[in-house]
C-alpha positions as CSV (number, residue, x, y, z in Angstrom):
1,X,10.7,-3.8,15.7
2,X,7.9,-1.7,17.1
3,X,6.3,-0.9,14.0
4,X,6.5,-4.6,12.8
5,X,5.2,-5.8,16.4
6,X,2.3,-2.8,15.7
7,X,1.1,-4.3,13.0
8,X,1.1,-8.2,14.4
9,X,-0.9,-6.6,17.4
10,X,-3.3,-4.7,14.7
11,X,-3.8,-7.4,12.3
12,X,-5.0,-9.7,15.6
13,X,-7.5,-7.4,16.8
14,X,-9.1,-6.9,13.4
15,X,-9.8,-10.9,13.7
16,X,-12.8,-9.5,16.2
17,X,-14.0,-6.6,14.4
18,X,-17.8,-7.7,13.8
19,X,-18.3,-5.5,10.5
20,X,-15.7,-4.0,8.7
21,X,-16.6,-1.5,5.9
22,X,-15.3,-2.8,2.7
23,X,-14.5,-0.6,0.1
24,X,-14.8,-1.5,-3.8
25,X,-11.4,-0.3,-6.1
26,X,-12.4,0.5,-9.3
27,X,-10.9,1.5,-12.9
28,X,-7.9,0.6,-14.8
29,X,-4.2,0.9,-14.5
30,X,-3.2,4.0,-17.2
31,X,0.2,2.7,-16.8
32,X,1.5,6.2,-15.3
33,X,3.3,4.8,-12.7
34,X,2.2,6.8,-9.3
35,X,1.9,4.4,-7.9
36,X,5.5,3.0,-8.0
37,X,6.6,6.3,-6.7
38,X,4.6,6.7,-3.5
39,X,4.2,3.7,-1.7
40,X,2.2,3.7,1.6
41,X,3.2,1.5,4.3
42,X,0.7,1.3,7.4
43,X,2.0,1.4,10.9
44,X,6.0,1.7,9.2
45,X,6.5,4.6,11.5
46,X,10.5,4.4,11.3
47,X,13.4,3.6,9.3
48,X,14.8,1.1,11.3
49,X,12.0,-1.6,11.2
50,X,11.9,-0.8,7.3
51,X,16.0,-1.7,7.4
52,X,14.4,-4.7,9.2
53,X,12.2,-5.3,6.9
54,X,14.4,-5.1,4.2
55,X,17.1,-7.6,5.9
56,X,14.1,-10.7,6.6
57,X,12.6,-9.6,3.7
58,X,15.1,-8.9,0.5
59,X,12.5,-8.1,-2.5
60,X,12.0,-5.3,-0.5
61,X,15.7,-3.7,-1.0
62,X,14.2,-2.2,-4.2
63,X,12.5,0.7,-2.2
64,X,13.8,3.6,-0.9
65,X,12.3,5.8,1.8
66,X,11.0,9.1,0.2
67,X,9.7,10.5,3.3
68,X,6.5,10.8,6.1
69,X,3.0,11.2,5.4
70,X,0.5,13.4,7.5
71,X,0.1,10.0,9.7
72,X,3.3,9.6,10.2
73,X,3.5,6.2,8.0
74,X,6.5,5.8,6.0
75,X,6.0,6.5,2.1
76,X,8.6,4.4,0.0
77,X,10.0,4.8,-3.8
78,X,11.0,1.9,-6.1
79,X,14.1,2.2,-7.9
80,X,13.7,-0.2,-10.7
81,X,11.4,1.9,-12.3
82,X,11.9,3.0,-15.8
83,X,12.0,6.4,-17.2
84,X,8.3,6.4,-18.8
85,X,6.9,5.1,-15.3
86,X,6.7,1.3,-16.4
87,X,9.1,-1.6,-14.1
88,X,12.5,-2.6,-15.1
89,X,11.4,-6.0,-13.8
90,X,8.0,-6.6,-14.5
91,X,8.1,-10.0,-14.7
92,X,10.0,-11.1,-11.9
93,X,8.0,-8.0,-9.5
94,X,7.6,-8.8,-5.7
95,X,3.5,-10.0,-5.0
96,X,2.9,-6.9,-3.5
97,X,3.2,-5.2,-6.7
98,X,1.3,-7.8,-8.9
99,X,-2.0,-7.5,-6.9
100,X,-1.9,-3.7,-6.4
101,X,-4.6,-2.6,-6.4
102,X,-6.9,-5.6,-4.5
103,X,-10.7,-5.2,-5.8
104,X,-11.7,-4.7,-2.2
105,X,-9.8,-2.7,0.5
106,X,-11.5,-2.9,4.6
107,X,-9.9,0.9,5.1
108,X,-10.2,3.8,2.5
109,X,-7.1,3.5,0.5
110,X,-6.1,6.6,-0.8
111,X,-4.8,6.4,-4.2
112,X,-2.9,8.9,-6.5
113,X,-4.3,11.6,-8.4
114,X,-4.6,10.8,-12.2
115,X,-4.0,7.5,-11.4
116,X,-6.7,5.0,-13.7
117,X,-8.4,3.7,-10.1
118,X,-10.9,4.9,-7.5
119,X,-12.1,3.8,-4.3
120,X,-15.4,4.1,-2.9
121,X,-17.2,2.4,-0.1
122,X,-18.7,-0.7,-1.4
123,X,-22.6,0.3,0.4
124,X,-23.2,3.9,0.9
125,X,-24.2,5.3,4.4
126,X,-27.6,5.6,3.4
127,X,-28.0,1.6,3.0
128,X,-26.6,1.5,6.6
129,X,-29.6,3.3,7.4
């Protein structure tokens, strides 16, 4: 419930941020399924708000917890992947996996090497300047 309340907090302070650097996603999907198999939540610090989750929220029964990354966030695993890295379920996949990944992020997204995408900041510093 922490983590969940975390987020609720988060999201309404971003509401007064007055510029937010916006970062561009580029490149295509090679179909290679990394992106299935390590799945970054923000601010889902423990396994209990995921079960949470997971209870309000069924679609999201279909991932597993895989383990921590270096923030602490929780990194998740589908299981209705195939073999070749492509979904069981395609069709019928939750929203969160059709519009991965969003043209524009407002935090650098990290995403898996060899993966068909890249982010970069949509301005560089210099046009800051």
């Amino acid at each position: 419930m922490k983590g969940f309340l975390k987020t609720c907090w988060y999201e309404f302070l971003s509401l007064f941020v007055v510029k937010k650097v916006r970062y561009k996603v580029t490149g295509h999907c090679i179909k290679c399924g990394k992106c299935c198999q390590d799945i970054r939540i923000k601010d889902a610090d423990n396994e209990k708000d995921f079960k949470l989750t997971q209870f309000f929220f069924p679609m999201y029964r279909r991932f597993v917890i895989k383990g921590k990354d270096e923030n602490g966030d929780l990194i998740l695993g589908c299981t209705l992947q195939n073999d070749d890295g492509t979904c069981s379920v395609y069709e019928k996949r939750p929203r969160l996996c059709r519009n991965f990944p969003k043209k524009y992020i407002y935090f650098n997204g990290i995403l898996q090497d060899g993966c068909g995408f890249k982010v970069e900041p949509e301005k560089k510093f210099e046009d800051y300047l």
